[in-house]
PQR file of N, CA, C, O and H, with PARSE charges and radii, in Angstrom:
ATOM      1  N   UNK A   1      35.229  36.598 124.229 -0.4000 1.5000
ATOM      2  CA  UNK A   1      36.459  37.320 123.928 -0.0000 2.0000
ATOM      3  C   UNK A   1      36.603  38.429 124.954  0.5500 1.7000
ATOM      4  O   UNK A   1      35.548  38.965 125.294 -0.5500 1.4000
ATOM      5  N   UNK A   2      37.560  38.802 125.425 -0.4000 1.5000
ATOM      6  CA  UNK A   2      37.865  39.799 126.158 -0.0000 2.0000
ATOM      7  C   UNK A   2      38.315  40.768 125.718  0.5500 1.7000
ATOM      8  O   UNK A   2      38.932  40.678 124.656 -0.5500 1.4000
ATOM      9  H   UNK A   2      38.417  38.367 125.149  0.4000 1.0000
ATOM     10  N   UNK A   3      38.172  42.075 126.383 -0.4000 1.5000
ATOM     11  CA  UNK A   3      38.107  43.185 126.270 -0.0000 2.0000
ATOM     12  C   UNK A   3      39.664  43.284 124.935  0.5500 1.7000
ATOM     13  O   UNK A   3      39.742  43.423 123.714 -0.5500 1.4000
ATOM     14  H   UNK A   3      37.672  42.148 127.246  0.4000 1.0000
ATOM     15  N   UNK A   4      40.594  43.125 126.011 -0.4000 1.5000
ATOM     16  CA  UNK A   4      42.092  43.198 125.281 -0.0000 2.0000
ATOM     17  C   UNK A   4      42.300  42.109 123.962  0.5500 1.7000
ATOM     18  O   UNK A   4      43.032  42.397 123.016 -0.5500 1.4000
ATOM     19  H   UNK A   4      40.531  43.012 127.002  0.4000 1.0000
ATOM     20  N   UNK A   5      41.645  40.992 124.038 -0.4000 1.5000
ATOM     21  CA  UNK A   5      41.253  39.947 122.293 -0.0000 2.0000
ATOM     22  C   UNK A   5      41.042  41.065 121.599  0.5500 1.7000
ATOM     23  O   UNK A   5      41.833  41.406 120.719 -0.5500 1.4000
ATOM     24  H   UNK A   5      41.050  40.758 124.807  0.4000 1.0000
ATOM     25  N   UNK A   6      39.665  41.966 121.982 -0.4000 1.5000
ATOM     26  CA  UNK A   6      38.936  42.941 120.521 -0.0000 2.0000
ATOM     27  C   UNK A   6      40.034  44.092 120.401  0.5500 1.7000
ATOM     28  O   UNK A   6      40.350  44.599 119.324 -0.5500 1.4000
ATOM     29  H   UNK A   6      39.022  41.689 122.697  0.4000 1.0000
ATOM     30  N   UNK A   7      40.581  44.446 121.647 -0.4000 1.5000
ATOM     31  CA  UNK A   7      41.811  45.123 121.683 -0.0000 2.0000
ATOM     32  C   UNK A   7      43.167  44.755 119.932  0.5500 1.7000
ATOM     33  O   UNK A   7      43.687  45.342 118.982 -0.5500 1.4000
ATOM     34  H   UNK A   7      40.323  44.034 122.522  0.4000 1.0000
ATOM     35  N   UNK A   8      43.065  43.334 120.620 -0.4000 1.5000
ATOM     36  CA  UNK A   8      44.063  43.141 119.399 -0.0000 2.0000
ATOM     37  C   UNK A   8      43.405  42.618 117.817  0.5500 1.7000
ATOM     38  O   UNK A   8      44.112  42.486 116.818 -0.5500 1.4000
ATOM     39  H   UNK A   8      42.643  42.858 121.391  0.4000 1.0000
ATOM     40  N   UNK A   9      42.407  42.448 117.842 -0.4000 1.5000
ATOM     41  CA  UNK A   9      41.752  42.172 116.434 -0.0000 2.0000
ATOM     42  C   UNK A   9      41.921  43.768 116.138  0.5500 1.7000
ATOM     43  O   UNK A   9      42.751  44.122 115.301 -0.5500 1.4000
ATOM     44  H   UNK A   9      41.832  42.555 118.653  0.4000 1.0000
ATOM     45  N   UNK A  10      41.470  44.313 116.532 -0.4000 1.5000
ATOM     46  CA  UNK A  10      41.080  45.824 116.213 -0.0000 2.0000
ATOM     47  C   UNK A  10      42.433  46.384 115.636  0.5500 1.7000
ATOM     48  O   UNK A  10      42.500  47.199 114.716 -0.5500 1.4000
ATOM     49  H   UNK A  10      40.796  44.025 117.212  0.4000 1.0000
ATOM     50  N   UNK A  11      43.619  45.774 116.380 -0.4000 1.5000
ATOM     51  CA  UNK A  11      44.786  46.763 116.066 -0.0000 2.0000
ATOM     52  C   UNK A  11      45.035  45.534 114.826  0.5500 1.7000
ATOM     53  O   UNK A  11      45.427  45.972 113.744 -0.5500 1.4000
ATOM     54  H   UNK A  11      43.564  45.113 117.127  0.4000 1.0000
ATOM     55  N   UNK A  12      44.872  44.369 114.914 -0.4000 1.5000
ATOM     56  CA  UNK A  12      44.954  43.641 113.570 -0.0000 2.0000
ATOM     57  C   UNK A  12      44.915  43.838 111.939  0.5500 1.7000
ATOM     58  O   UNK A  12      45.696  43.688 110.999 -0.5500 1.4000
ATOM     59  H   UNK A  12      44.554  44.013 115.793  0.4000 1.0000
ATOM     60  N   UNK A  13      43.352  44.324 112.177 -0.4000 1.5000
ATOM     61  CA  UNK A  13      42.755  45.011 111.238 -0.0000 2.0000
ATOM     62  C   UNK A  13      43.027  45.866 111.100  0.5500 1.7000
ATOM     63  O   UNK A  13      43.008  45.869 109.869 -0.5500 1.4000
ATOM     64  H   UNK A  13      42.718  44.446 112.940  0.4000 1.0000
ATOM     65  N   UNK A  14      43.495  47.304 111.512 -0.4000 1.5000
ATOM     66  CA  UNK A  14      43.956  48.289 111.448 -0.0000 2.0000
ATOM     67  C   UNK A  14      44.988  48.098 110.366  0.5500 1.7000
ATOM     68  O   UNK A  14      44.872  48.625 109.259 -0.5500 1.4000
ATOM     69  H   UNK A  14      43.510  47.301 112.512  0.4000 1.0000
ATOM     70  N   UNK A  15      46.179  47.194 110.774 -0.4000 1.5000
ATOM     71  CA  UNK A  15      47.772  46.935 110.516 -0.0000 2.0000
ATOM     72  C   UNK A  15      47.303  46.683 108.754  0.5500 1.7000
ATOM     73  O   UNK A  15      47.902  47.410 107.962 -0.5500 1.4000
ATOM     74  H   UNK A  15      46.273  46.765 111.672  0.4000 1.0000
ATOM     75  N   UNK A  16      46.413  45.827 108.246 -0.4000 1.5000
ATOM     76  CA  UNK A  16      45.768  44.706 107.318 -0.0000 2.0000
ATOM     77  C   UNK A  16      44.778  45.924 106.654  0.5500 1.7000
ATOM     78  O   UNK A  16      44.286  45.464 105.624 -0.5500 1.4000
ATOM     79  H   UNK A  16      45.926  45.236 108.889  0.4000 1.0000
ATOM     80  N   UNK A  17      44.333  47.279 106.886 -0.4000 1.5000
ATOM     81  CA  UNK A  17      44.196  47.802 105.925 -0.0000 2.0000
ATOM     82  C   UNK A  17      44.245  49.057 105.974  0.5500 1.7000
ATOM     83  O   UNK A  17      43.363  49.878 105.724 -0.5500 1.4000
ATOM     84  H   UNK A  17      44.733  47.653 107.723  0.4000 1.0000
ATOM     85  N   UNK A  18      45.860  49.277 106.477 -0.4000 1.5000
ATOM     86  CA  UNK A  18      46.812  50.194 105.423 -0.0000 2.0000
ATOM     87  C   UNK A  18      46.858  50.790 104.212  0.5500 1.7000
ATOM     88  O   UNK A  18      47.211  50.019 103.319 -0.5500 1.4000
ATOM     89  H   UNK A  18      46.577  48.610 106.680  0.4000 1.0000
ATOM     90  N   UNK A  19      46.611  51.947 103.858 -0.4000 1.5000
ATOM     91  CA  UNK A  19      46.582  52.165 102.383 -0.0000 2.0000
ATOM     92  C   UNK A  19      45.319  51.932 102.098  0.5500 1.7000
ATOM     93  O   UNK A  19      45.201  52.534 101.031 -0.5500 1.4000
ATOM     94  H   UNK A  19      46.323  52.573 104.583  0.4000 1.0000
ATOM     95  N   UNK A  20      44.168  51.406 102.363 -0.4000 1.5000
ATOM     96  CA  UNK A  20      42.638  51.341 101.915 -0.0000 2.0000
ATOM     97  C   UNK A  20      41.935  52.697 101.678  0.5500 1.7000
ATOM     98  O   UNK A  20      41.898  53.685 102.411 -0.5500 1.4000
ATOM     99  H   UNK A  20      44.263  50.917 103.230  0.4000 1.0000
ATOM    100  N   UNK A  21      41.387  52.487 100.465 -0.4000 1.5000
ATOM    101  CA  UNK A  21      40.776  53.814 100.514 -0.0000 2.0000
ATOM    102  C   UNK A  21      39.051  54.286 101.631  0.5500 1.7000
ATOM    103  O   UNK A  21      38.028  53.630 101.435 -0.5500 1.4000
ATOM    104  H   UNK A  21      41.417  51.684  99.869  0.4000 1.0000
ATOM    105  N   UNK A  22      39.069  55.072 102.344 -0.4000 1.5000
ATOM    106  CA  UNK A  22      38.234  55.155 102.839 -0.0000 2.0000
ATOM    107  C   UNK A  22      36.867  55.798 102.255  0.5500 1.7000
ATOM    108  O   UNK A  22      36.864  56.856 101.625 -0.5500 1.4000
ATOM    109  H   UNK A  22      39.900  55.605 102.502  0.4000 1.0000
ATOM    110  N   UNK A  23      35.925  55.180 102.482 -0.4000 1.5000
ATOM    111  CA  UNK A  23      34.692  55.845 101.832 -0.0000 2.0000
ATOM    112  C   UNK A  23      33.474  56.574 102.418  0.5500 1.7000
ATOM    113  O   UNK A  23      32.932  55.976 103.348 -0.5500 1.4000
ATOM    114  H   UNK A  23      35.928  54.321 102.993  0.4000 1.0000
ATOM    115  N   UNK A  24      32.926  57.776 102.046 -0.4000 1.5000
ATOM    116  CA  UNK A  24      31.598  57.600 102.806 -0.0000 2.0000
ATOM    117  C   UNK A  24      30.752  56.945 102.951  0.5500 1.7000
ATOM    118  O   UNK A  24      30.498  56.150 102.047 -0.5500 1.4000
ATOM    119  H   UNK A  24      33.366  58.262 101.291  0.4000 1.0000
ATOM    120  N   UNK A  25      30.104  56.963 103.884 -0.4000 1.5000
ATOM    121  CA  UNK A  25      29.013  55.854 104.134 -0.0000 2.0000
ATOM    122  C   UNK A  25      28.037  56.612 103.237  0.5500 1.7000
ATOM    123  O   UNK A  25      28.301  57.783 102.962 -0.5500 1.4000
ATOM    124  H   UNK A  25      30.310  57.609 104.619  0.4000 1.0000
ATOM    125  N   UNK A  26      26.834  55.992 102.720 -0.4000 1.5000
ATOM    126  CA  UNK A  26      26.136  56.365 101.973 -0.0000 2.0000
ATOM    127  C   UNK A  26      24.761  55.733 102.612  0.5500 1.7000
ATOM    128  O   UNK A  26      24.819  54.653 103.199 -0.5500 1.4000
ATOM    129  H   UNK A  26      26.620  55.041 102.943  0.4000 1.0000
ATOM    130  N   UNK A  27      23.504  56.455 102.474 -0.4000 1.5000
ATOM    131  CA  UNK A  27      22.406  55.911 103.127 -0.0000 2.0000
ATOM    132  C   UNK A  27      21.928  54.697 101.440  0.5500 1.7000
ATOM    133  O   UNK A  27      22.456  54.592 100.333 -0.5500 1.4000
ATOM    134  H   UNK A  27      23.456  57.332 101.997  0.4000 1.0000
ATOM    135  N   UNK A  28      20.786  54.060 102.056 -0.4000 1.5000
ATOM    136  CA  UNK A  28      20.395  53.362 100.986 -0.0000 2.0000
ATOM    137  C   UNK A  28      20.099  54.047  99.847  0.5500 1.7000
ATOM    138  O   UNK A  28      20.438  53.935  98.669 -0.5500 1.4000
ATOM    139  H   UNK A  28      20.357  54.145 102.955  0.4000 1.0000
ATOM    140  N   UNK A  29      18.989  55.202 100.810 -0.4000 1.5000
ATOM    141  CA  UNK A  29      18.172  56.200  99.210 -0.0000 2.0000
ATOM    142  C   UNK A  29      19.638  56.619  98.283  0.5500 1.7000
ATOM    143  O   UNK A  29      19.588  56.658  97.053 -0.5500 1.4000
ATOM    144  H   UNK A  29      18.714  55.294 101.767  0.4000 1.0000
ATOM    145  N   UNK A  30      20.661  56.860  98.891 -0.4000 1.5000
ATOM    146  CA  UNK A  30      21.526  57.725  98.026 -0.0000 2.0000
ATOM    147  C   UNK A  30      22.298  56.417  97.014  0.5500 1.7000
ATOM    148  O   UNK A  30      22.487  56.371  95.798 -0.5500 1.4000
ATOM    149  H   UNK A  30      20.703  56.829  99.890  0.4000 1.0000
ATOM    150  N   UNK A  31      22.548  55.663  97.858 -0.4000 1.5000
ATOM    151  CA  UNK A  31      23.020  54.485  96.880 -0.0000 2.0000
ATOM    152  C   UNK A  31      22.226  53.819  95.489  0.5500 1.7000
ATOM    153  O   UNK A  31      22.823  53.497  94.462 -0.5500 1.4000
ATOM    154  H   UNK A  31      22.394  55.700  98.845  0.4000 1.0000
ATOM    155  N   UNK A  32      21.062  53.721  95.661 -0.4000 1.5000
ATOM    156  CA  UNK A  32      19.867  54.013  94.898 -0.0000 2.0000
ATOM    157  C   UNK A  32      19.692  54.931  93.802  0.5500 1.7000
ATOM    158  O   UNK A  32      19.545  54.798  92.587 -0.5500 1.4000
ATOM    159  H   UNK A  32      20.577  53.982  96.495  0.4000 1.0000
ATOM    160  N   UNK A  33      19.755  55.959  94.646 -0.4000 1.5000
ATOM    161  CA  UNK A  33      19.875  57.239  93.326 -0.0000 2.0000
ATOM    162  C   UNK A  33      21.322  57.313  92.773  0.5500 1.7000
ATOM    163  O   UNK A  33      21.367  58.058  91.794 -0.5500 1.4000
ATOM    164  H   UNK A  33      19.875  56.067  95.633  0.4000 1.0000
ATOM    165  N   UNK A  34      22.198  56.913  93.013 -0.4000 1.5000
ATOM    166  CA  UNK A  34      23.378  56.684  92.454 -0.0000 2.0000
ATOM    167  C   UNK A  34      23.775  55.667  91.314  0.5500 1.7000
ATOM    168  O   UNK A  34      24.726  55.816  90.546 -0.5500 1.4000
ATOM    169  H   UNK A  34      22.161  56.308  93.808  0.4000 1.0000
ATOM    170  N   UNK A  35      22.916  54.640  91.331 -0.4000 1.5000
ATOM    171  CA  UNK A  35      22.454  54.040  90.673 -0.0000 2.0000
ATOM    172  C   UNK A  35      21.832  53.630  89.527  0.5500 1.7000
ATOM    173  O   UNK A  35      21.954  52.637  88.809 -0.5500 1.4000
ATOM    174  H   UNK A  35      22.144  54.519  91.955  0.4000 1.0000
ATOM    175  N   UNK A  36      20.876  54.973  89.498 -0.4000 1.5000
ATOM    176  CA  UNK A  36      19.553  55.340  89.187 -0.0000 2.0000
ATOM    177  C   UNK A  36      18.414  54.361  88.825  0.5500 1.7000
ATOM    178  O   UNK A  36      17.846  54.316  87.734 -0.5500 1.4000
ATOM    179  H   UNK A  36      20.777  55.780  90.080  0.4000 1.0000
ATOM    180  N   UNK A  37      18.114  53.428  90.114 -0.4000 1.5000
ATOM    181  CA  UNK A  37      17.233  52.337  89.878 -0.0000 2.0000
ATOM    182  C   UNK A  37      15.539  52.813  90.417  0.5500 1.7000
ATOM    183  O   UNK A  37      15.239  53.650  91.267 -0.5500 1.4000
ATOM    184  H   UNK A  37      18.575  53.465  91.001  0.4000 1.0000
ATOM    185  N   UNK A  38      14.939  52.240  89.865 -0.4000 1.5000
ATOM    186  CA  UNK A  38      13.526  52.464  90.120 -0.0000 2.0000
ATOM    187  C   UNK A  38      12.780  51.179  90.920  0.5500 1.7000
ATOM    188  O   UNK A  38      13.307  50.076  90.777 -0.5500 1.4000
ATOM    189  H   UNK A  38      15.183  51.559  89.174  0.4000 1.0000
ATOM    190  N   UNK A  39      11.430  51.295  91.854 -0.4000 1.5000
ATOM    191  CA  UNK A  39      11.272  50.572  92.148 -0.0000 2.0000
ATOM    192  C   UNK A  39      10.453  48.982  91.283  0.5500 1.7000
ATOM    193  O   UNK A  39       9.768  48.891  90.264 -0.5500 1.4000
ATOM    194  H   UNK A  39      11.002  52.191  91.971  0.4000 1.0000
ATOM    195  N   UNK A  40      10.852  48.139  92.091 -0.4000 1.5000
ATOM    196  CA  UNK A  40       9.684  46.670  91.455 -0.0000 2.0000
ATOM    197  C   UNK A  40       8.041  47.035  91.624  0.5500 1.7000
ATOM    198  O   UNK A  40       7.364  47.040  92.652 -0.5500 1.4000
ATOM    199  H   UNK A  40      11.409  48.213  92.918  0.4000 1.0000
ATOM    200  N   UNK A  41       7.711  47.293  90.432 -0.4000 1.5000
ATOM    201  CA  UNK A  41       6.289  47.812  90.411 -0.0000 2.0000
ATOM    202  C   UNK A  41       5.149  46.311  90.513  0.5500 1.7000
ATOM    203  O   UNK A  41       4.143  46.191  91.212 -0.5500 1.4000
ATOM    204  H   UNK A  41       8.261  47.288  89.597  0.4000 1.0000
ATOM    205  N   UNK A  42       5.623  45.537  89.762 -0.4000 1.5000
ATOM    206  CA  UNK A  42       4.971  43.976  89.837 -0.0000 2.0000
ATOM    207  C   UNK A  42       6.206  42.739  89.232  0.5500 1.7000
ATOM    208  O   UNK A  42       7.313  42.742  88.694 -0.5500 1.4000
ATOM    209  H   UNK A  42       6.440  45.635  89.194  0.4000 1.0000
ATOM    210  N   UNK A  43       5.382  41.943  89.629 -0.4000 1.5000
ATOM    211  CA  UNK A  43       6.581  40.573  89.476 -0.0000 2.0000
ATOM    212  C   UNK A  43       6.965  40.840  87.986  0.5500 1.7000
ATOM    213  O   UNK A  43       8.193  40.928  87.956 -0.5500 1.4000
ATOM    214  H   UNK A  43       4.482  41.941  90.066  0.4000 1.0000
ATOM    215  N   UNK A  44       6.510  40.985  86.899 -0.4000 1.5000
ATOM    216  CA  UNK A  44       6.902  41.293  85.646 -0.0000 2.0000
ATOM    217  C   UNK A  44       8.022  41.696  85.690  0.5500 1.7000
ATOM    218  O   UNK A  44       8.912  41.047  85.141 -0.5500 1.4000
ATOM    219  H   UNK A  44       5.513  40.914  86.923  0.4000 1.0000
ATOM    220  N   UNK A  45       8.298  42.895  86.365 -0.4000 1.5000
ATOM    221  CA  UNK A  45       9.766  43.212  86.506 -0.0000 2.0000
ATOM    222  C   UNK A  45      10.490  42.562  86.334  0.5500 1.7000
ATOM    223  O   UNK A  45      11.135  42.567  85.286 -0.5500 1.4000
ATOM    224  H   UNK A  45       7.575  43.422  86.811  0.4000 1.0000
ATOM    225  N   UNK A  46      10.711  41.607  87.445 -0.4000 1.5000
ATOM    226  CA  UNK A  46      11.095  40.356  87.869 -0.0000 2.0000
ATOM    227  C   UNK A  46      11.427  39.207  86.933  0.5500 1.7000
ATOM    228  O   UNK A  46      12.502  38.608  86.929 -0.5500 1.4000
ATOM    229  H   UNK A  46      10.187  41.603  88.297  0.4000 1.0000
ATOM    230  N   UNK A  47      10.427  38.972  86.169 -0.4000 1.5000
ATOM    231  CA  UNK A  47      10.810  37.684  85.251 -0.0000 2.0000
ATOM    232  C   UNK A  47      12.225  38.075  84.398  0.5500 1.7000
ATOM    233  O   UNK A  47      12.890  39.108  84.328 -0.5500 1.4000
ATOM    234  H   UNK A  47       9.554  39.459  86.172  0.4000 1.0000
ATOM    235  N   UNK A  48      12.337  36.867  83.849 -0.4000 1.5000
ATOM    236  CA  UNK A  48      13.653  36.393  83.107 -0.0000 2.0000
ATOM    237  C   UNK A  48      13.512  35.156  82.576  0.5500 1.7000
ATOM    238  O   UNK A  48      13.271  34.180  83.286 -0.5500 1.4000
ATOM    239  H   UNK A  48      11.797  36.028  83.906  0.4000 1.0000
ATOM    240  N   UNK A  49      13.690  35.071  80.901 -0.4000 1.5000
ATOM    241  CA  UNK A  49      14.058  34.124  80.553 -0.0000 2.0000
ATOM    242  C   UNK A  49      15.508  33.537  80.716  0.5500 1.7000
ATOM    243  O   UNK A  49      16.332  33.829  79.849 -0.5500 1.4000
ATOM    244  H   UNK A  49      13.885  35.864  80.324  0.4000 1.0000
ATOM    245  N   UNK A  50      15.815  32.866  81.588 -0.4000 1.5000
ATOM    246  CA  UNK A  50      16.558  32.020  81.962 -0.0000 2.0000
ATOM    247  C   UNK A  50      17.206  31.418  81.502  0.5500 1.7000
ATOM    248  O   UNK A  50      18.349  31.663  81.116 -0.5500 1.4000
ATOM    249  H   UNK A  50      15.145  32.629  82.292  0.4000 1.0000
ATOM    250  N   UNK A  51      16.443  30.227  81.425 -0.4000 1.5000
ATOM    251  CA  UNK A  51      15.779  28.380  80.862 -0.0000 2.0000
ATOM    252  C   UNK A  51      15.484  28.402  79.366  0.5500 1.7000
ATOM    253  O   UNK A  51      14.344  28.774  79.084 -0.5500 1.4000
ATOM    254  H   UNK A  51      15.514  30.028  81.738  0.4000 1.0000
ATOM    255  N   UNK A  52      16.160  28.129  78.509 -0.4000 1.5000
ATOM    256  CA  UNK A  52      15.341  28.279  77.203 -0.0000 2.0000
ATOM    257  C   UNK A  52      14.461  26.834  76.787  0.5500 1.7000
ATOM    258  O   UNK A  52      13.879  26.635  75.721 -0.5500 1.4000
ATOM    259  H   UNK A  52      17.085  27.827  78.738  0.4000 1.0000
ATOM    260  N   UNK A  53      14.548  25.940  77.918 -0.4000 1.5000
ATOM    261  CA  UNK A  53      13.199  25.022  77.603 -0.0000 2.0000
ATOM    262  C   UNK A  53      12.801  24.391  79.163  0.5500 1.7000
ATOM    263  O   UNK A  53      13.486  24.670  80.147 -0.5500 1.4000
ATOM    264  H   UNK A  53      15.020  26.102  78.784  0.4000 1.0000
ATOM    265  N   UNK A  54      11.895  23.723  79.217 -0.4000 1.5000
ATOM    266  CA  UNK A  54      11.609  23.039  80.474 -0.0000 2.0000
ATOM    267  C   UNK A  54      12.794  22.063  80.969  0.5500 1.7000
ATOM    268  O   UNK A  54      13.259  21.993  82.107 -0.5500 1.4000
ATOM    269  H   UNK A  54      11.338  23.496  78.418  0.4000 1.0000
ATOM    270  N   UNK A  55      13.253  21.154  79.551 -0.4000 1.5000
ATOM    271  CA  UNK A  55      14.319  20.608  79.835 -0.0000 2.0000
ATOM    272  C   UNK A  55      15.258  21.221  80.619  0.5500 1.7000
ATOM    273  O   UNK A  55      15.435  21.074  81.829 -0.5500 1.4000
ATOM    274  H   UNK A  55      12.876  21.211  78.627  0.4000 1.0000
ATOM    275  N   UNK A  56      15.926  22.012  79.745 -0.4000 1.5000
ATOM    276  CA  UNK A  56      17.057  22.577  80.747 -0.0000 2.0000
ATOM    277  C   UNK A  56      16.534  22.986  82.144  0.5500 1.7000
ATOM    278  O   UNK A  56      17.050  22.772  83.241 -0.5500 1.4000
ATOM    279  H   UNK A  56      15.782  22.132  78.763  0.4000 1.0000
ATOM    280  N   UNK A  57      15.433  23.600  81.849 -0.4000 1.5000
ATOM    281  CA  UNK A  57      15.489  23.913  83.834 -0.0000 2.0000
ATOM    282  C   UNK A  57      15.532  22.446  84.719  0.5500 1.7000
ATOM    283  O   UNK A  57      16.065  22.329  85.822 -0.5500 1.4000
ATOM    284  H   UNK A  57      15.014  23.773  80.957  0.4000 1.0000
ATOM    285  N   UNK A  58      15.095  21.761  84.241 -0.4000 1.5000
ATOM    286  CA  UNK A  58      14.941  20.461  84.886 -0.0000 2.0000
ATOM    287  C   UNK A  58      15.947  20.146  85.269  0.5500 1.7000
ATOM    288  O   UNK A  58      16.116  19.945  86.471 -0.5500 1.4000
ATOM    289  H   UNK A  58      14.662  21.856  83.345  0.4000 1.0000
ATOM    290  N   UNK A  59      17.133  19.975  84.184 -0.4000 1.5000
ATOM    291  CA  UNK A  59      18.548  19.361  84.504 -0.0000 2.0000
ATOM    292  C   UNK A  59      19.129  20.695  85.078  0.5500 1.7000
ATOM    293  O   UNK A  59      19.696  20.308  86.099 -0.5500 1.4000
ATOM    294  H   UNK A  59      16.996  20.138  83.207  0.4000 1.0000
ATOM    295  N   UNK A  60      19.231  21.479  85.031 -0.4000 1.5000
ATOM    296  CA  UNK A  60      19.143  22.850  86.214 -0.0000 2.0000
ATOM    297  C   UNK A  60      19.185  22.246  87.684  0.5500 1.7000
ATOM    298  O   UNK A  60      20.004  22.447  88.581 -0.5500 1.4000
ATOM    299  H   UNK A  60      18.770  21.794  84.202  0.4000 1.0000
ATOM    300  N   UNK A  61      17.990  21.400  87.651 -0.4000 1.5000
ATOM    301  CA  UNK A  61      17.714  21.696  89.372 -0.0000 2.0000
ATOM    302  C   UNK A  61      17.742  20.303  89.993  0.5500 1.7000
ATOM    303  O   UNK A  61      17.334  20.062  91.129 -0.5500 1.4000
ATOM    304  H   UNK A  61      17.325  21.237  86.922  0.4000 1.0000
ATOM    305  N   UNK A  62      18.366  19.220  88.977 -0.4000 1.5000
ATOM    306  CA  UNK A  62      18.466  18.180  88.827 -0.0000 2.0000
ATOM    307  C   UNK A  62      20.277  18.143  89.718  0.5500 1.7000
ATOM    308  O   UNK A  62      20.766  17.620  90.719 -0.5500 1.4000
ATOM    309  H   UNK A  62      18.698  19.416  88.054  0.4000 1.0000
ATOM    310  N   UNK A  63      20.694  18.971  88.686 -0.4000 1.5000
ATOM    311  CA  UNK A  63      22.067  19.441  88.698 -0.0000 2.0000
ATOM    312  C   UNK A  63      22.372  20.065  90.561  0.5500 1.7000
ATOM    313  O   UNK A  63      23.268  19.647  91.294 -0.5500 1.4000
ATOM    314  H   UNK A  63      20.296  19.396  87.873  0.4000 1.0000
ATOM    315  N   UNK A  64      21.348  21.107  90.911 -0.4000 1.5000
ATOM    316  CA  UNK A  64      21.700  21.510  91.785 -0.0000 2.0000
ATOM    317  C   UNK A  64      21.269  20.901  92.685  0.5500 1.7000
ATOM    318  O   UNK A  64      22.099  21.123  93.567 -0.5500 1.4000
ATOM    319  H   UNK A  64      20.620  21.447  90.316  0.4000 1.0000
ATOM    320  N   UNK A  65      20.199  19.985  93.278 -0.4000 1.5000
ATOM    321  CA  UNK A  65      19.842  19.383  94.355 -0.0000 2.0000
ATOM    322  C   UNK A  65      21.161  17.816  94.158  0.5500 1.7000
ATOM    323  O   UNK A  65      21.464  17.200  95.180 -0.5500 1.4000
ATOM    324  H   UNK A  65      19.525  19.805  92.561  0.4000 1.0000
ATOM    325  N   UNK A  66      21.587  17.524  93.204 -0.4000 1.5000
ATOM    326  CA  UNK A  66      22.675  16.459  93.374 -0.0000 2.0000
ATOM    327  C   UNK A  66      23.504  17.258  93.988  0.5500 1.7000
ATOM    328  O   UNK A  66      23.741  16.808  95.109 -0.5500 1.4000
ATOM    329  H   UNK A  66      21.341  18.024  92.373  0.4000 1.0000
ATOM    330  N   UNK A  67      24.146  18.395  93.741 -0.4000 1.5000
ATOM    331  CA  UNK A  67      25.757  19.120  94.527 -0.0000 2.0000
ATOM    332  C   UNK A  67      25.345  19.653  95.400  0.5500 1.7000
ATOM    333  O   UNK A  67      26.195  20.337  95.970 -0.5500 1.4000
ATOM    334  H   UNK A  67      23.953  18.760  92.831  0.4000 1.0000
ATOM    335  N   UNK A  68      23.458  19.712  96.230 -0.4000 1.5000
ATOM    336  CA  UNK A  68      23.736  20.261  97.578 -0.0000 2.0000
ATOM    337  C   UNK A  68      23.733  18.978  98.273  0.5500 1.7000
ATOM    338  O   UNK A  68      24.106  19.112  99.438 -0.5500 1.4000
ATOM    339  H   UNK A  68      22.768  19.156  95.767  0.4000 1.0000
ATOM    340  N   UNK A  69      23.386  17.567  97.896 -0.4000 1.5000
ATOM    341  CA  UNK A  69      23.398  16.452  98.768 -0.0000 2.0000
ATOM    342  C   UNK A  69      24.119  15.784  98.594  0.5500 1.7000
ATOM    343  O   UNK A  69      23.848  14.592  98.734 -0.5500 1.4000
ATOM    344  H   UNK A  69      23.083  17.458  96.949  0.4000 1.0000
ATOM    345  N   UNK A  70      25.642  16.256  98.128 -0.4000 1.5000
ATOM    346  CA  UNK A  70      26.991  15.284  97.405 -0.0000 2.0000
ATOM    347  C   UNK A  70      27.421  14.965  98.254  0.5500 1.7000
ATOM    348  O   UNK A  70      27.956  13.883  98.014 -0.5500 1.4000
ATOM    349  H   UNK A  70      25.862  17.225  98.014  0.4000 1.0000
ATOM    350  N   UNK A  71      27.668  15.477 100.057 -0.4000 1.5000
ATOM    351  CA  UNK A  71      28.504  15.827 101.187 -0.0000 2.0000
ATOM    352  C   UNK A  71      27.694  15.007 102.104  0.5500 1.7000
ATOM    353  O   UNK A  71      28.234  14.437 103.052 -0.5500 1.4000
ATOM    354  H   UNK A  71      27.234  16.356 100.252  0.4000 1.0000
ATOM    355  N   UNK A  72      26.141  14.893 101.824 -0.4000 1.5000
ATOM    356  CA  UNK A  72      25.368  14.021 102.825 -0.0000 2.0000
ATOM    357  C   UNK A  72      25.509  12.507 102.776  0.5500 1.7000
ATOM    358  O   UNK A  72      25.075  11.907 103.760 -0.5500 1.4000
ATOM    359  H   UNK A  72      25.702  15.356 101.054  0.4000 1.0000
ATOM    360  N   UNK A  73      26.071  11.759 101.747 -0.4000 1.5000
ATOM    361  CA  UNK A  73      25.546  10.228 101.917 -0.0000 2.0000
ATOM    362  C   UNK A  73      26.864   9.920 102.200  0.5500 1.7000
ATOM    363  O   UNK A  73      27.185   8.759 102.454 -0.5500 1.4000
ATOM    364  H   UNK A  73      26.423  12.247 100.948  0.4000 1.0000
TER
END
């Protein structure tokens, strides 16, 4: 792209958000404490019952490996 392309994306975008409210940027820590989240101390955190049996997770992932290879055959 050339200089005058980013030239006109730039004034593109400009035109396209009009009226947007502008925000401060915020560092992570502050977004965080804004938040008020704490850190993952161990995977426990982490878990979730989900799945309420093996079954279902099965047809879960049964489900999802058919709709990521629907587009391949």
């Amino acid at each position: 792209m050339t200089t005058s392309g980013a030239k006109k994306l730039d004034e593109t975008h400009a035109d396209s958000s009009a009226g947007a409210v502008i925000r401060p940027r915020l560092s992570a820590a502050q977004l965080l404490a804004a938040k008020n989240t704490r850190p993952i101390r161990s995977l426990d955190d982490l878990a979730a019952d989900t799945f309420e049996s093996d079954d279902e997770l099965e047809e879960f992932l049964a489900f999802t490996y058919a709709e990521r290879h629907r587009d391949l055959a």
